[in-house]
C-alpha positions as CSV (number, residue, x, y, z in Angstrom):
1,X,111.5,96.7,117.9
2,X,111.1,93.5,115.3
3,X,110.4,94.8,112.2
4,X,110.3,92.7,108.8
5,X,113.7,91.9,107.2
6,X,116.8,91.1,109.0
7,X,118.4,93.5,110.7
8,X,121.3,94.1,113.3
9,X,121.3,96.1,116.6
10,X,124.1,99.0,116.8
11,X,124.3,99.3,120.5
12,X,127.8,100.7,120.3
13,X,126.8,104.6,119.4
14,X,126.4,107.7,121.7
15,X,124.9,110.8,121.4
16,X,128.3,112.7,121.1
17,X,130.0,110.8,118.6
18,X,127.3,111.4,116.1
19,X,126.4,114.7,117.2
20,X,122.7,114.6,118.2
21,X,121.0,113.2,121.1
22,X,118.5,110.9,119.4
23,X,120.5,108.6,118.3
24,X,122.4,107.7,122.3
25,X,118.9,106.9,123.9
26,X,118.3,103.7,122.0
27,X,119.5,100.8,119.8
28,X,119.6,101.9,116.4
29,X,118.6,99.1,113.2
30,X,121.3,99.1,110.6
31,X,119.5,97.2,107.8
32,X,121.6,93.9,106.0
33,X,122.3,93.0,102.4
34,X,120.0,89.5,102.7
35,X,117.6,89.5,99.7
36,X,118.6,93.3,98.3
37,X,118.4,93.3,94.6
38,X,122.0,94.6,93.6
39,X,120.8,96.0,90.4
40,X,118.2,98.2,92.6
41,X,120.2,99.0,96.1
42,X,122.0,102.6,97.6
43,X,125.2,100.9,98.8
44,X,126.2,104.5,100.1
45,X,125.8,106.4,102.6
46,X,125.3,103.3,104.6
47,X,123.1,103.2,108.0
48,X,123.3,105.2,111.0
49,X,125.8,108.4,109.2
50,X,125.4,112.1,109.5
51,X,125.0,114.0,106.5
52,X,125.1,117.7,105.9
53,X,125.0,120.0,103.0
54,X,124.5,118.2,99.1
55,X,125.5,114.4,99.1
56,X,126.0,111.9,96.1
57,X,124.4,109.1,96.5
58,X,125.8,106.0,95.2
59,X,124.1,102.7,94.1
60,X,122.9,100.9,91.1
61,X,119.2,101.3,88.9
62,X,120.0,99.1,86.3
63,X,116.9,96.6,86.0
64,X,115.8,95.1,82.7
65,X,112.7,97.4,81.0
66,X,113.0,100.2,83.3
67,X,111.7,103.4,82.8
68,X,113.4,105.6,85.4
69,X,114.6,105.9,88.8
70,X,113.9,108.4,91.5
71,X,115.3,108.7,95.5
72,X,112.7,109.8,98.1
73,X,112.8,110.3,102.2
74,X,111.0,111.1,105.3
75,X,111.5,111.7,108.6
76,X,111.6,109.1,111.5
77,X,111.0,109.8,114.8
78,X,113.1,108.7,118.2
79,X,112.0,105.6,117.5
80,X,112.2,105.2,114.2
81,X,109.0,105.0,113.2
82,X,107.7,107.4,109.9
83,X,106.3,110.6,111.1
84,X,104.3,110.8,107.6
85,X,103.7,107.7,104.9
86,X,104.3,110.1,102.2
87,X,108.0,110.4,100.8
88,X,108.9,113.5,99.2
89,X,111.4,113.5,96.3
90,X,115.2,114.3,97.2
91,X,116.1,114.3,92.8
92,X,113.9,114.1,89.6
93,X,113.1,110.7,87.9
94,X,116.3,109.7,85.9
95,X,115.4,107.9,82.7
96,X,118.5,105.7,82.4
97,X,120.7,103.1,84.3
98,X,123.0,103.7,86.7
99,X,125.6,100.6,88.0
100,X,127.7,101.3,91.1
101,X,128.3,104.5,90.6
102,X,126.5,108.1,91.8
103,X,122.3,108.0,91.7
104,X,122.1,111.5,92.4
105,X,122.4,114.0,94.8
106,X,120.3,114.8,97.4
107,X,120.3,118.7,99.0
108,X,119.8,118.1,102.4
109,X,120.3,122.3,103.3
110,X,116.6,121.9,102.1
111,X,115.5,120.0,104.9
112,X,115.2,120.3,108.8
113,X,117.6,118.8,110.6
114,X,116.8,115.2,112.1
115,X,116.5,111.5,111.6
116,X,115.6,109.9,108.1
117,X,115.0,107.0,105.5
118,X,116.1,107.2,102.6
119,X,114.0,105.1,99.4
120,X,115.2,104.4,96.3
121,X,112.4,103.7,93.9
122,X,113.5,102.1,90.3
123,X,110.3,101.7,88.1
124,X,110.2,98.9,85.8
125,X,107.8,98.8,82.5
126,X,105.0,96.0,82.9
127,X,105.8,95.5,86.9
128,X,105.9,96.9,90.4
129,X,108.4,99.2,91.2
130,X,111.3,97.8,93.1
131,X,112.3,99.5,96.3
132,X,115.3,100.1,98.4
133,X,115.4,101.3,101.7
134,X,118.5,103.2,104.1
135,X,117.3,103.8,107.2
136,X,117.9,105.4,110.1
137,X,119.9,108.3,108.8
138,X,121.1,112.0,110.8
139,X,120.5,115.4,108.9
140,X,122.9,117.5,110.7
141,X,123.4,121.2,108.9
142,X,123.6,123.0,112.6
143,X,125.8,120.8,114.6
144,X,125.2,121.6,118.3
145,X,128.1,123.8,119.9
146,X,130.0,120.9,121.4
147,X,130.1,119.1,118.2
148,X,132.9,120.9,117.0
149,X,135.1,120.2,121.0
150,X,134.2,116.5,119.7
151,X,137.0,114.5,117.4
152,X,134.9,112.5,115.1
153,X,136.6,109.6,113.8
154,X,136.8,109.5,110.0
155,X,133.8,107.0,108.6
156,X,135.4,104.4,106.3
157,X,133.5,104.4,102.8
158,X,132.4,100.9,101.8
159,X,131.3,101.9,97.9
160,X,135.3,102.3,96.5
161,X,135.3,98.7,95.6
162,X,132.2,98.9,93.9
163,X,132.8,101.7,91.5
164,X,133.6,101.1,88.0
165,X,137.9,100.7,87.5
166,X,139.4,104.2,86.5
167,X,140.0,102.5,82.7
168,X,136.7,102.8,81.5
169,X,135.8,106.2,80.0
170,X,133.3,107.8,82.3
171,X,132.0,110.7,79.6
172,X,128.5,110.1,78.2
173,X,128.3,109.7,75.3
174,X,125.5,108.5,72.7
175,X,125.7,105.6,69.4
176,X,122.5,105.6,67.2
177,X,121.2,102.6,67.0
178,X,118.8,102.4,64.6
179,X,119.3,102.9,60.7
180,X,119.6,106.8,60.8
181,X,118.2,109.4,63.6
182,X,117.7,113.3,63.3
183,X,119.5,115.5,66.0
184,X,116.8,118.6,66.3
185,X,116.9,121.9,67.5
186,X,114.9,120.9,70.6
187,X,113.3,118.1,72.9
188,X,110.4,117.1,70.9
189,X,109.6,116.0,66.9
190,X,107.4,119.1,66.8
191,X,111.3,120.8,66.4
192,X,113.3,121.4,63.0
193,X,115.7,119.0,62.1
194,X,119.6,120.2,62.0
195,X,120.9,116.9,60.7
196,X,121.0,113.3,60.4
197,X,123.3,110.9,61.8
198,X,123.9,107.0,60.6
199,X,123.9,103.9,62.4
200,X,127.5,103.9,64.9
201,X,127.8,107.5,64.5
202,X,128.1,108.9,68.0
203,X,127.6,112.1,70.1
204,X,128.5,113.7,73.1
205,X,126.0,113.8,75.8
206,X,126.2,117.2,77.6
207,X,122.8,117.5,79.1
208,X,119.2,116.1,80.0
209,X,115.8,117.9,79.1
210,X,114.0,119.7,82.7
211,X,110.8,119.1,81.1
212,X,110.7,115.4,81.5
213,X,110.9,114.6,78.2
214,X,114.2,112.0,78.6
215,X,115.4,114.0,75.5
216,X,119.3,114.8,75.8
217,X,121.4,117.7,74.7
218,X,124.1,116.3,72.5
219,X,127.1,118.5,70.9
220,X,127.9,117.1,67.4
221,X,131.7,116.4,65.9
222,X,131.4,120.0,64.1
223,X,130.8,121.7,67.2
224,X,127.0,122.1,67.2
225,X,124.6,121.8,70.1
226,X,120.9,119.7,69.7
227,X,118.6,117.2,71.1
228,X,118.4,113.6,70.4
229,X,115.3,111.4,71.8
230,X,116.6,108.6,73.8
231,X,114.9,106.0,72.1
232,X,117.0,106.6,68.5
233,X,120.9,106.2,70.5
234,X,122.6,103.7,72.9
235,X,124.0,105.3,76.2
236,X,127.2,104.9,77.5
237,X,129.4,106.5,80.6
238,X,128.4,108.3,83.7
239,X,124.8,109.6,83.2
240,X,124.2,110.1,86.6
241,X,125.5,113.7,87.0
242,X,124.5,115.0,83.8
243,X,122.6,118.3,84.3
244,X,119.4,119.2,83.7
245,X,119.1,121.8,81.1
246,X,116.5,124.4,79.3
247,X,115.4,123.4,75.9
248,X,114.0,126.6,73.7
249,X,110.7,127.3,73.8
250,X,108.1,124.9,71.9
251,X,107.9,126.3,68.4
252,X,104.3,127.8,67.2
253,X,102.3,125.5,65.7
254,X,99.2,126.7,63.2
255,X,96.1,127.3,64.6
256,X,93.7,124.8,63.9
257,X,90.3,125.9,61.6
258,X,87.3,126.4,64.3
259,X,85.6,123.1,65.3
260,X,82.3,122.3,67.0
261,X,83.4,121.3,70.5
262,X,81.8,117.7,71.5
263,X,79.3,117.6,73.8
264,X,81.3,117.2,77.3
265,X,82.3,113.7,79.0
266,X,82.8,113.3,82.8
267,X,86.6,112.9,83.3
268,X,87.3,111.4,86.5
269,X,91.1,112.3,87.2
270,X,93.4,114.2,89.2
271,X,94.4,117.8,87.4
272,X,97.9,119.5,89.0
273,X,97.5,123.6,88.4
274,X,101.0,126.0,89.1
275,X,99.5,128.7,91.2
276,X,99.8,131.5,93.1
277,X,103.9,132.5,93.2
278,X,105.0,134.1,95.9
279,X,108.8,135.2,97.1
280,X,110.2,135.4,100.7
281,X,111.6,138.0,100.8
282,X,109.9,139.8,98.3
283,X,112.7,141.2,96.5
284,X,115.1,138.5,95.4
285,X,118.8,140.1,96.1
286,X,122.1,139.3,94.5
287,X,123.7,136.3,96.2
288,X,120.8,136.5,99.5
289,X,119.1,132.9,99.6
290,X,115.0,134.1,98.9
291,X,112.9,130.9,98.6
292,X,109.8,131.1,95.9
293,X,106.5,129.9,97.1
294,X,104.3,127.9,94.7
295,X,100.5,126.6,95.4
296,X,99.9,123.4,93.7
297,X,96.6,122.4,93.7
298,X,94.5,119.2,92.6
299,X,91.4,120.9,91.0
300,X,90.8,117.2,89.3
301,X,88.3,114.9,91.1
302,X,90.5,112.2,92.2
303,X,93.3,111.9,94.3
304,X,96.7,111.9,93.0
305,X,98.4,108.6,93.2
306,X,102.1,109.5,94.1
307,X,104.0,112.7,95.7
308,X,105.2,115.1,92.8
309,X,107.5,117.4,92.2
310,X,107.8,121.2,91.3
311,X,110.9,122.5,89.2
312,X,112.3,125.5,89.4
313,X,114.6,127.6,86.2
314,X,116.0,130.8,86.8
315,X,117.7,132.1,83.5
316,X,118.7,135.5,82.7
317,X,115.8,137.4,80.2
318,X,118.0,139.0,78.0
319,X,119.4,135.5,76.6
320,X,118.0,132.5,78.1
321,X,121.1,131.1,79.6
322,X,120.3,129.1,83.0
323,X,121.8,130.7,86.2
324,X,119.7,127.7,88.8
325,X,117.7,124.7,88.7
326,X,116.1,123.6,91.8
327,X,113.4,120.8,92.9
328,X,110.9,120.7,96.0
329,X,107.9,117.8,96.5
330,X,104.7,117.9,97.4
331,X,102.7,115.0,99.0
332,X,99.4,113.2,97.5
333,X,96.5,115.8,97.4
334,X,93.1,115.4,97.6
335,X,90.5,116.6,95.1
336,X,90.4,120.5,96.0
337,X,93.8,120.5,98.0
338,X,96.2,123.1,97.8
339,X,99.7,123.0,99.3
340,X,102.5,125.6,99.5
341,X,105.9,124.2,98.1
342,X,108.7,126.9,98.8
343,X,112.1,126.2,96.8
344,X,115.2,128.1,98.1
345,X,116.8,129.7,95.3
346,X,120.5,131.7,95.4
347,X,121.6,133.9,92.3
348,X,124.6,135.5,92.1
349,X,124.4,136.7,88.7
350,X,123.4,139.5,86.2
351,X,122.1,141.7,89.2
352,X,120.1,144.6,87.9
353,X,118.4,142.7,85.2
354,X,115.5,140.7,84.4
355,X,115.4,137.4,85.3
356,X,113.0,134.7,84.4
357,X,111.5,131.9,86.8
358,X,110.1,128.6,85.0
359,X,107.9,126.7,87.0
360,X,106.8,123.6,86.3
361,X,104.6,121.2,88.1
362,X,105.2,117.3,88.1
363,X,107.8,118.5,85.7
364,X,108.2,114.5,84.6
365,X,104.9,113.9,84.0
366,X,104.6,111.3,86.5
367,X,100.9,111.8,87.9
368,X,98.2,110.9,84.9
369,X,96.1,114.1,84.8
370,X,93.4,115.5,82.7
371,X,94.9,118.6,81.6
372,X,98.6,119.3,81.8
373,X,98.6,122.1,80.1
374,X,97.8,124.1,83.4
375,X,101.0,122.7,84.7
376,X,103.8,126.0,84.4
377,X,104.1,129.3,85.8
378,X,106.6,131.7,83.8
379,X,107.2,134.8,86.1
380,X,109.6,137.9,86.0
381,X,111.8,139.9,88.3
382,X,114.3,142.2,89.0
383,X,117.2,140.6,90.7
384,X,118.9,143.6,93.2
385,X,122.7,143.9,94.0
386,X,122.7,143.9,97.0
387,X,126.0,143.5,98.7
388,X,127.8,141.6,95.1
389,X,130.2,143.7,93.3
């Protein structure tokens, strides 16, 4: 079982103290800290641990140029080999740094239970993408019934040391760099401006656009909520659980005089379409998990070059106020390809009214396409009552 890197054998572990049976019939590879990048590395949850329900995930993405970071797994078989080459996505792409302290938080109620790696994946402007790898890891959401006869001794973090020291103010917060910057009304330039801040003057960060636009909510000293493009401000504080938020809708914009179209050019690219939508069950109840079923499908002529994602809003009609955000992945498609993503989804909310669904395909623009304005699916529904109050 040599595989590149150093590694250690584990020979100590049983199929009972960790609660599944794959992990007693062999030694298990718990992978060292020889030539990891510190500024690119998960430093928790460390090797051979169960995990169940959501989990932060702590480590650093803080290389020089980067653009964003992203974590990604797959499953492993008894052997810990990949069942698949492709890794799906466990979070969105991040577009700042992150130093010892939480990467994200991956939902693993969204996956079968089982044996995983898990990949961070920092991208850096100009170069590869560095890479850092946990592996083997248990999913464990339905413990077998003798786990719970079973005292499990309490695992001993090893990430306290690493986190930043309780003095330094975690809340994010934004200083604008430049001469001046405008604060808008939403993620783009194409919004009005609501005011304009000078050099050192700084804002709260409360959010981060879900359209993949980097852009972050800010509320202002008077009060005020905007957006700010994260090239005008210098970040500060614990990004790393800010949440992903609705901007308003792009504003009109005049339609252009009529043109003669050019003669059409052969476009060799991959092209992402939001399809058919689907729910399961079909009617979405009040606090009842239903999962929506999207087809994505490559109706480009070229393979896409990395797995995507596929982001999905639920926000009450009447007023636009987000109830659930939630991500699934899809793998790399072939020209023609179509593949059913379902996304679990539970509201508890505003029963007997109309709520919205926003879905958006590679919703941070990762995969270069030739149209991406085929890329979101808005759809309606009544959500029931069910057994809420």
């Amino acid at each position: 079982m040599n595989r590149p890197g150093m590694r250690v054998f584990v020979l100590a572990l049983t199929a009972l103290l960790l609660g599944g049976s794959g992990w007693a019939a062999l030694p298990v590879l718990a992978q060292t800290g020889q030539g990891i990048n510190p500024d690119a590395a998960i430093i928790w949850p460390p090797p051979v641990y169960v995990l169940r329900g959501e989990v932060e995930i702590y480590g650093s993405a803080n290389l020089p140029n980067m653009r964003n970071y992203f974590l990604s797994f797959r499953p492993l078989n008894d052997t810990l080999d990949p069942l698949t080459g492709e890794f799906l996505p466990a979070m969105l792409p991040r577009p700042f740094s992150v130093e010892n302290d939480v990467l994200g938080v991956w939902d693993t109620t969204a996956t079968d239970d089982g044996l995983y790696e898990l990949r961070l994946t920092v991208n850096v402007r100009g170069a590869a993408p560095v890479t850092h790898i946990v592996s083997p890891l248990r999913v464990e959401n339905n413990p077998p019934p003798f786990a719970d006869l079973i005292a499990t001794p309490t695992p001993i973090p090893v990430f306290p040391t690493a986190i930043p020291q309780p003095t330094l103010d975690p809340t994010p917060r934004g200083t604008v760099s430049g001469g001046a910057a405008n604060v808008r009304t939403g993620d783009s330039t194409e919004f009005p401006v609501i005011t304009t801040l000078r050099r050192d003057e700084q804002v709260l960060l409360i959010g981060v656009s879900n359209r993949g636009t980097g852009w972050y909510q800010v509320r202002l000293s008077n009060g005020r909520i905007g957006w700010m493009a994260p090239s005008v401000i210098d970040v500060s504080g614990n990004l790393g659980l800010l949440p992903f938020v609705s901007p308003p809708p792009l504003p009109p914009t005049p339609t252009p005089p009529p043109t003669i179209p050019p003669s059409p050019t052969p476009f060799s690219a991959a092209n992402l379409v939001a399809g058919i939508v689907v729910f399961n069950p079909p009617t979405p109840t009040c606090a009842q998990t239903f999962f929506v079923g999207i087809d994505v499908a490559n109706l480009g002529t070229e393979q896409t070059f990395s797995p995507g994602t596929v982001t999905v809003t639920d926000t009450r009609a009447s007023d636009g106020t987000v109830q659930q955000t939630n991500i699934g992945g899809f793998p790399l498609l072939l020209p023609g390809q179509t593949m059913r993503v379902d996304i679990p989804l539970t509201i508890t909310t505003y029963y007997n009214e109309v709520h919205r669904l926003t879905i958006v395909v590679d919703s941070g623009s990762i995969i270069p396409e030739s149209n991406e304005a085929d890329n979101t699916r808005v759809i309606d529904y009544v959500l029931q009552q069910g057994t809420c109050p």
